[in-house]
Structure formats: structure tokens, C-alpha cells
C-alpha positions as CSV (number, residue, x, y, z in Angstrom):
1,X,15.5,4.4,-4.1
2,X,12.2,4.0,-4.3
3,X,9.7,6.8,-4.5
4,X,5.9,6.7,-4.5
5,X,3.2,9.3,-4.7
6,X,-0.7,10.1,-4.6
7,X,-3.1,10.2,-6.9
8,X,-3.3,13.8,-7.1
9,X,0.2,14.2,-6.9
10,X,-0.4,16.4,-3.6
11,X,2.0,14.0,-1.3
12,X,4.6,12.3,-2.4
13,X,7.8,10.0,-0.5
14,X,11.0,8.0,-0.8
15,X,12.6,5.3,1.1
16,X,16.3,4.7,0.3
17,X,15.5,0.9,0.8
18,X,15.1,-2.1,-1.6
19,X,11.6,-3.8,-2.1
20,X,12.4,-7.4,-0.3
21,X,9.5,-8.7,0.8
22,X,5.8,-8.0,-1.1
23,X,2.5,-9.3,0.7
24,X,-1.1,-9.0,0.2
25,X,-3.2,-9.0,2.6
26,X,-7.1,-10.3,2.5
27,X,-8.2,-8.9,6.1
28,X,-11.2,-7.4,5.9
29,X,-10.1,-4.1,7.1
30,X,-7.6,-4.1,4.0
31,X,-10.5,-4.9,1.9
32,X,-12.6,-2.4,3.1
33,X,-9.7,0.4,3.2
34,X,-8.9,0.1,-0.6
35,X,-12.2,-1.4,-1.8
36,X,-10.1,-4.0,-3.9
37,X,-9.8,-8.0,-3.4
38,X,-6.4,-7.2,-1.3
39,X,-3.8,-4.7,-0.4
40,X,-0.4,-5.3,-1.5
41,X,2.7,-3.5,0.6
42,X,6.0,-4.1,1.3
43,X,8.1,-3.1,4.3
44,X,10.9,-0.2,4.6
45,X,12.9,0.8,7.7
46,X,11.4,3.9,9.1
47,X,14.3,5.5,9.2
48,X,15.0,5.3,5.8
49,X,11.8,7.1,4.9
50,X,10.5,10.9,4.6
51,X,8.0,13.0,3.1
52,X,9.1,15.1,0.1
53,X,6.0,16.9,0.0
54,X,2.1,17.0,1.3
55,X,2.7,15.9,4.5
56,X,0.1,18.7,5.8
57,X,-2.2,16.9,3.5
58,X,-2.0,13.9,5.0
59,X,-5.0,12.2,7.1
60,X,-5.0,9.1,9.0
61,X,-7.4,6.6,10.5
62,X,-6.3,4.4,13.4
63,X,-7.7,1.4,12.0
64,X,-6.7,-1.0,15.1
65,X,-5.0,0.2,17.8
66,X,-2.2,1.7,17.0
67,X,-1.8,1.2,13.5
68,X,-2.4,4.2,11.5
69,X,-3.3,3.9,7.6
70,X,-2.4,7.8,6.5
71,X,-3.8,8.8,3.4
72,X,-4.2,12.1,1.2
73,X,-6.6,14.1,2.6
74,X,-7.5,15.1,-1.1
75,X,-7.8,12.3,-3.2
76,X,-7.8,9.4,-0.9
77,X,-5.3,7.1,-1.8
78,X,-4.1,5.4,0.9
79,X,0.0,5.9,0.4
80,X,1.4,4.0,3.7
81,X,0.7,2.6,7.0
82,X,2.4,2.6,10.6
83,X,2.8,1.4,13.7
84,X,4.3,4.1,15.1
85,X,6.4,2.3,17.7
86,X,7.5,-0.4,15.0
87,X,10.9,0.2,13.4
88,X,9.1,0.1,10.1
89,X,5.9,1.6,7.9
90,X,4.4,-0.4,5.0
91,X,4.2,1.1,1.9
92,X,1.2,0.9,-0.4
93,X,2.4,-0.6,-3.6
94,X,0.0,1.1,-6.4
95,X,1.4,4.5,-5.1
96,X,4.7,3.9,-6.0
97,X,6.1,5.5,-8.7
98,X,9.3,3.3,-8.7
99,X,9.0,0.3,-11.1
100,X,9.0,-2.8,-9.5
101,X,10.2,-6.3,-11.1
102,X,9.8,-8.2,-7.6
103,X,7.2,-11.1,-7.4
104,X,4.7,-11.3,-4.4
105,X,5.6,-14.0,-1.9
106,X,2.8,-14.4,0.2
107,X,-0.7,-14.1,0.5
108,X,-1.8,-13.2,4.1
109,X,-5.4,-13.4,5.8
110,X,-6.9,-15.8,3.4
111,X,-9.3,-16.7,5.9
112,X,-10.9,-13.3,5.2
113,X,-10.7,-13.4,1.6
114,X,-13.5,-11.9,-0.7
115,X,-15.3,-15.1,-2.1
116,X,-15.3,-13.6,-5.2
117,X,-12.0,-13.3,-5.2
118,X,-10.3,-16.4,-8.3
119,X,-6.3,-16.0,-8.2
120,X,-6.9,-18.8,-11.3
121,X,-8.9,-16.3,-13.4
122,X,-6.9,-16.0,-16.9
123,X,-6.4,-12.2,-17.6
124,X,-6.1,-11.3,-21.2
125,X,-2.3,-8.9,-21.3
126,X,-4.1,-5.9,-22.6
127,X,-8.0,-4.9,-21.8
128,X,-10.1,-2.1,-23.7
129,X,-12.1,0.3,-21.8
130,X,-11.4,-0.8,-18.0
């Protein structure tokens, strides 16, 4: 089971479905959303997921046409995205609250990567006052 949450703890989720496949995605509009390097997400059956709370805090942007990036409406983080005729939603990875010990397995929309973006950068294991 995996369950995730918002920042503010105002919406919260769970998918009864295993994390299989985890991607991050460069595209710009990614980028932009989550004003990171890349948005990492993995993909759950829709029918397998619900609301436990906060869904009347929810907001959305339609982002491209008819993909819907729904967020909470009070402290912003972004906690999923849909296609709403698609027979799955994507769920934001740094709003779950289940551990996850799965690896990444691909990178998608390089071609729009930030340039500052360096997967080679060496990060120390533990850093002071970030």
C-alpha cells in the first residue's frame, strides 16, 4: 500500500499498488511545475487509488490538454497528475509517505533538461543547513 500526502498534511491518498516503474521527467513544464531539475513519479492503476482526505482542497491546472496536475490548494505541492481518460494517474514521489527502496529507471525529456542540471555531481551523505 502505498500512501502519500501534502505538505500541510491537508490532502492525503493511497494506492493499493506496488511502485514498478519510477521516471523523471526533464520537460520543461515539469521543471517549471515543481521548480526542481525534474519531477520524479511513478504510475498506479486508477482504480486502485482514492482520496482519504482534502479532496475539496484540491486544485488543478490543465497543463496540456487533458492532463491535469492537481495540487493542494493550500500549500502547493503538487501530489498527482491525470489523464482523466487514461487507466492510470502518476503519482508525485516526494509526497509519499511510503518508503521507497526502488531505483529510477529512466530519465525522460532530456532534450529539455536544465543545463545546470550534473547527474555526476558527488553529493556528500549528510549536509548541514540546506
Amino acid at each position: 500500500m502505498l500512501k502519500g500526502s501534502c505538505l500541510c498534511g491537508a490532502v492525503a491518498y493511497e494506492a493499493d499498488a506496488p511502485v514498478e516503474r519510477i521516471v523523471h521527467c526533464h520537460c520543461h513544464t515539469c521543471r517549471k511545475t515543481h521548480g526542481t531539475a525534474f519531477s520524479s513519479v511513478t504510475a498506479v492503476p486508477r482504480d486502485k487509488f482514492r482520496w482519504l482526505r482534502g479532496e475539496d482542497a484540491l486544485a488543478a491546472i490543465e497543463s496540456s490538454p487533458g492532463k491535469f496536475r492537481r495540487f493542494c490548494s493550500r500549500c502547493g505541492s503538487h501530489v498527482m497528475a491525470e489523464r482523466v481518460a487514461q487507466p492510470v494517474v502518476l503519482l508525485r514521489l516526494g509526497c509519499l509517505d511510503t518508503e521507497v527502496m526502488e531505483r529510477p529507471q529512466v530519465h525522460i525529456w532530456r532534450s529539455d533538461a536544465a543545463p545546470w542540471y550534473d547527474p555526476k555531481v558527488n553529493v556528500p551523505e549528510k549536509q548541514e543547513g540546506v
